[in-house]
N, C-alpha and C positions, 0 to 999 in steps of 0.2 A: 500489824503492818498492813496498808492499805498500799497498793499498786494497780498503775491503770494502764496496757499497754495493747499494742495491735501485732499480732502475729504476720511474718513476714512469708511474701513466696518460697524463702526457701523452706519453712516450715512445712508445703502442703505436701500431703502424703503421709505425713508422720506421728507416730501416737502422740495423743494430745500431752499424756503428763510428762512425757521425755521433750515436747518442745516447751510447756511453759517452765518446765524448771530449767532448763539451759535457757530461755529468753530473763528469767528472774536472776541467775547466777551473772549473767551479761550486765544486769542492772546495779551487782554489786550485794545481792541478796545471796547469802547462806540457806541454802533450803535441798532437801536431798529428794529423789522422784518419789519417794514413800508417802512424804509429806505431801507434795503435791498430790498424789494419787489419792490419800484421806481428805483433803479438803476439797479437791472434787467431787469425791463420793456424798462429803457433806454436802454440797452446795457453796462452800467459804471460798471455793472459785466458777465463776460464771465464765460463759462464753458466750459471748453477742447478749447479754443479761439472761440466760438459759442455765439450766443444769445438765453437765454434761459428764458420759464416764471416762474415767483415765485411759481407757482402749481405742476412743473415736478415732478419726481420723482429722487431722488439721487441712482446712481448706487456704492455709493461710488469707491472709485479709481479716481477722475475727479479732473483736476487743474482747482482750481477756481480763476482768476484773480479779481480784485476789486479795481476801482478808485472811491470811494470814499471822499464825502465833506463831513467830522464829525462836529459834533455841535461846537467840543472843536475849532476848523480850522474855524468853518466858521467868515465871515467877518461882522462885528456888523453893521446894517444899520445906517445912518446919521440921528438924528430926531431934529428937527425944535426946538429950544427954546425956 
């Protein structure tokens, strides 16, 4: 799942991966702060095109990129019968 979106004023002040996973949940995206928190770590979410950690703090104003794998996408593993 690709999403492109701008964090708002009322985000600034607040850890980064607790505001894009409730700005993603607003969008209609299932996705828990875990998840956000690992694909920031990755880099699969950028801010202002940066890598940033799930601790920072949000200046609101910032384009948050996000490629994201959702539960609902992911690919169900093969199990032995």
């Amino acid at each position: 799942m690709e999403c492109t979106f701008v964090l708002g004023p009322d985000d600034k002040g607040r850890r980064l991966d607790q505001s894009v996973q409730q700005n993603l949940q607003a969008l209609g995206h299932e996705v828990s702060v875990r998840e956000v928190r690992a694909a920031l770590k990755s880099g699969n979410i950028r801010v202002d095109g940066r890598r940033s950690a799930p601790g920072d703090r949000a200046r609101g104003g910032e384009l948050i990129e996000a490629q994201l794998i959702l539960r609902s996408e992911a690919v169900p593993s093969a199990r032995p019968d």
